[in-house]
C-alpha positions in Angstrom: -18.7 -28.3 -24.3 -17.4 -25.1 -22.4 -13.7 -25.2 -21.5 -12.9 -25.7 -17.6 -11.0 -22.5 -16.8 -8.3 -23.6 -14.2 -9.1 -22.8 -10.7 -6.5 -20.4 -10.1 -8.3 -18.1 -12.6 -10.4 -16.8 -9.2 -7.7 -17.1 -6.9 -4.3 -15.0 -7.1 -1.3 -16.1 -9.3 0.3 -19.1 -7.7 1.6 -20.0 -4.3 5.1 -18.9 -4.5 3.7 -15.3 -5.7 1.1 -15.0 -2.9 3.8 -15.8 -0.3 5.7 -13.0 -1.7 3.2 -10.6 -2.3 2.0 -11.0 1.4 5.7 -11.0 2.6 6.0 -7.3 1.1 2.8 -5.8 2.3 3.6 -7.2 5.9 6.3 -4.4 5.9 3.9 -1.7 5.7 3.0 -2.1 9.1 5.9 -2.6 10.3 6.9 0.8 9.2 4.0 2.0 10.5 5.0 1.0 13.9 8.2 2.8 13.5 6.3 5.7 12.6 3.9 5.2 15.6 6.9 5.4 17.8 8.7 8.2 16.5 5.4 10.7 16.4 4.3 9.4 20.0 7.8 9.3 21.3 7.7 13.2 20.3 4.3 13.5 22.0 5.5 12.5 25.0 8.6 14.8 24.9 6.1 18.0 24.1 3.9 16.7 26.9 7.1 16.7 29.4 7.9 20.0 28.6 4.6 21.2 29.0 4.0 22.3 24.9 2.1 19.8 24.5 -1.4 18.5 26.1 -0.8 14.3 26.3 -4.5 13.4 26.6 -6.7 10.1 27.0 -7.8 10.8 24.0 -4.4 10.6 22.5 -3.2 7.9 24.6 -5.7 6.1 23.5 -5.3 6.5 19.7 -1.5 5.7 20.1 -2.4 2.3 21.9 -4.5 1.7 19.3 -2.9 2.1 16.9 0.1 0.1 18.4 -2.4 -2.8 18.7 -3.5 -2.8 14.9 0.1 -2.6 13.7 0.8 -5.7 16.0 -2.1 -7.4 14.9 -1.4 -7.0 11.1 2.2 -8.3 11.3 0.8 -11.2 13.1 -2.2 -11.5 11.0 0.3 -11.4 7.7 2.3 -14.2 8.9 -0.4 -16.6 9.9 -1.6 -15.3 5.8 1.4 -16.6 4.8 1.0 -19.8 6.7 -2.4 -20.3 5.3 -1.1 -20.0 1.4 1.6 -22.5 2.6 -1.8 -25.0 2.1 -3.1 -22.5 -0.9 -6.6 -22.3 0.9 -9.2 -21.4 -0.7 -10.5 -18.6 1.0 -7.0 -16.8 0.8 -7.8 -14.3 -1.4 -10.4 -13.2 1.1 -7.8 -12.7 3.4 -5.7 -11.1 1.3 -8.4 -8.3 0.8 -9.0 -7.9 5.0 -5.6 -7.7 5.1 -4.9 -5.0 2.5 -8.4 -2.8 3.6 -6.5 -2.8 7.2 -3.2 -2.1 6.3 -4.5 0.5 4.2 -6.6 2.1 7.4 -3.5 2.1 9.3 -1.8 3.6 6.9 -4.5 6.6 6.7 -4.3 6.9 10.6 -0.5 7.5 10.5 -1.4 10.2 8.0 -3.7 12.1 10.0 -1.7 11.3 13.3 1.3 13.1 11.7 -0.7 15.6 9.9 -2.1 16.6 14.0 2.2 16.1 15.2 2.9 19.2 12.6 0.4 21.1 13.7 -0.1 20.4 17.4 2.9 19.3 18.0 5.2 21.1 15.7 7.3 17.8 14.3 9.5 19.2 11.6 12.9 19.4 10.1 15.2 16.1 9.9 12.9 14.3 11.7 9.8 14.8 9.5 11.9 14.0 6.2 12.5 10.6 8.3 9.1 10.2 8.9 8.1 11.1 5.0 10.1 9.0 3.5 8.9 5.8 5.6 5.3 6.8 4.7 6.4 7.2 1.0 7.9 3.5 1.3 4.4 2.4 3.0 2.1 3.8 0.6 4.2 2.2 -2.2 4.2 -0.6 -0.8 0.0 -0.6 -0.2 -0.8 0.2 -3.6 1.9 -2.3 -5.6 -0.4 -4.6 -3.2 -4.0 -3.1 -4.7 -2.9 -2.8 -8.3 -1.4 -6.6 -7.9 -4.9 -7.9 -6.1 -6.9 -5.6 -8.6 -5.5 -6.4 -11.9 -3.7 -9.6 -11.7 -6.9 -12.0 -12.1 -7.7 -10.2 -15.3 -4.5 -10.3 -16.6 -5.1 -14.5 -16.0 -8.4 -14.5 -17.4 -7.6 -12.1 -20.1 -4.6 -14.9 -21.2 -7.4 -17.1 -21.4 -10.2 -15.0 -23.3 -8.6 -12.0 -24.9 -12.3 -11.1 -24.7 -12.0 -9.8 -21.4 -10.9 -6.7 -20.5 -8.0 -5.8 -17.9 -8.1 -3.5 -15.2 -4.7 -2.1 -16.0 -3.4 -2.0 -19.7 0.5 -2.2 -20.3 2.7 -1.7 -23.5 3.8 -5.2 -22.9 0.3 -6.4 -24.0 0.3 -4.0 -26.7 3.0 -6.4 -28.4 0.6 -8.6 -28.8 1.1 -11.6 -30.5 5.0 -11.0 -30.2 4.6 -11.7 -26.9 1.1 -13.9 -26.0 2.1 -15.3 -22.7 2.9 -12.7 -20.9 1.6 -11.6 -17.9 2.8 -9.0 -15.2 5.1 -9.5 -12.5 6.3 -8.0 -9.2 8.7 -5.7 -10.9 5.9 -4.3 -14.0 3.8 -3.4 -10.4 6.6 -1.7 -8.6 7.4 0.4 -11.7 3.9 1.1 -12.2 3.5 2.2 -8.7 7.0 4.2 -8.3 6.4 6.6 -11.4 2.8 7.3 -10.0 4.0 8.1 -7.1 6.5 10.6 -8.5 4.8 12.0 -10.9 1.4 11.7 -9.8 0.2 10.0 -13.0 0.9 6.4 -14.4 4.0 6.2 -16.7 3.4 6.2 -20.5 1.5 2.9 -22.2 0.4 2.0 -18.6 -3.0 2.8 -17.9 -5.7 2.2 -15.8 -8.7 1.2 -18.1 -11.2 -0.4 -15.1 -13.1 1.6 -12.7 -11.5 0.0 -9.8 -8.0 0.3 -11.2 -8.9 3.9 -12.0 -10.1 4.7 -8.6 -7.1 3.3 -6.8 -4.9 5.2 -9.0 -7.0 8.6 -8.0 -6.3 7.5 -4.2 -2.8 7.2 -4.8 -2.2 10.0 -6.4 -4.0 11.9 -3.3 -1.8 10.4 -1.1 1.3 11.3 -2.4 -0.1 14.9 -3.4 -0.5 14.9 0.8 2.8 13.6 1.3 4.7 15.9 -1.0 2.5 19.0 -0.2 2.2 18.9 3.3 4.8 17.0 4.8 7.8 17.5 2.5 7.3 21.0 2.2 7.0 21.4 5.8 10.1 19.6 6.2 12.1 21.6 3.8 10.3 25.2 5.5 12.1 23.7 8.7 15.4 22.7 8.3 16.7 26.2 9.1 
């Protein structure tokens, strides 16, 4: 008779994790919020001293995305609530949650990529405003290599016949080591040195096609970020 794989194996990790996890990722909009109102806030001053056109259109995107930031944080908190009770649909709304954090996060991109050029944000201020996004999008993908790879890890510890999405030199060990599983910390230090370097640290790789593709969209990211606004910033500060 088949062995009952335990019903977590389709869920994420445990409860205590999942709180955590969702605890994190509800900072990303918070940021973004921050970043909202410093890019705006310079809108408006442009628009005062007549530099700057302050359109509907505009208006309209910056209530926007006001409204989606205030809707995550309060959509994060009643997540955490709902893994309080470990329902069973959570991971589902883990995912909505990540996909519109993640969108938000792309808006503030392109809504600071049109500050430098419309509105000329630079200097001090767009190092601030880099290093918030740099936070954010760290912060988004330890969320989608977690959400991505963690299940596998699970199921992997169960059947070593099935493959994981990300491979780390702590599995290499092998049977030294036959328990172990990733934490918080192994997806933070995974995410930190791909963000730096714009490639995964040695003996961590991506070997799924989803892990691969999110580490391909991170990558991009921070290429933006280091590219476009850092090296703006730095052209600035005299």
């Amino acid at each position: 008779m088949a062995t009952q794989q335990p019903g977590h194996l389709h869920h994420l990790p445990n409860r205590e994790q999942n709180i955590f996890y969702i605890l994190v990722l509800i900072a990303s909009p918070l940021i973004n919020l921050f970043i909202n109102s410093i890019v705006y806030a310079e809108f408006s001053l442009a628009a005062s001293k007549g530099l700057h056109s302050f359109t509907l259109p505009h208006q309209a995107l910056g209530i926007s995305s006001f409204l989606l930031g205030s809707i995550l944080v309060l959509f994060g908190i009643n997540l955490a609530q709902t893994l309080m009770l470990r329902h069973h649909k959570a991971r589902h709304s883990f995912l909505i949650f990540g996909i519109l954090s993640s969108a938000y996060l792309m808006i503030n991109l392109l809504t600071v990529c049109y500050g430098i050029l419309a509105v000329k944000v630079q200097s001090l201020l767009l190092l601030l405003i880099s290093g918030c996004i740099y936070v954010s999008v760290n912060i988004i993908f330890v969320f989608w290599y977690w959400y991505v790879d963690y299940p596998t890890q699970i199921k992997h510890l169960h059947n070593p016949e099935i493959e994981t999405e990300i491979t780390f030199a702590e599995r290499e060990v092998g049977d030294g080591q036959p328990k172990w599983l990733p934490d918080f910390v192994d997806y933070v230090y995974l995410t930190v040195i791909t963000s730096n370097t714009l490639s995964p640290p040695d003996n961590h790789s991506p070997s799924g096609q989803r892990a691969k593709a999110i580490t391909m969209m991170h990558s991009l990211s921070m290429l933006v970020i280091l590219v476009f606004f850092v090296s703006r910033a730095i052209d600035t500060l005299s």
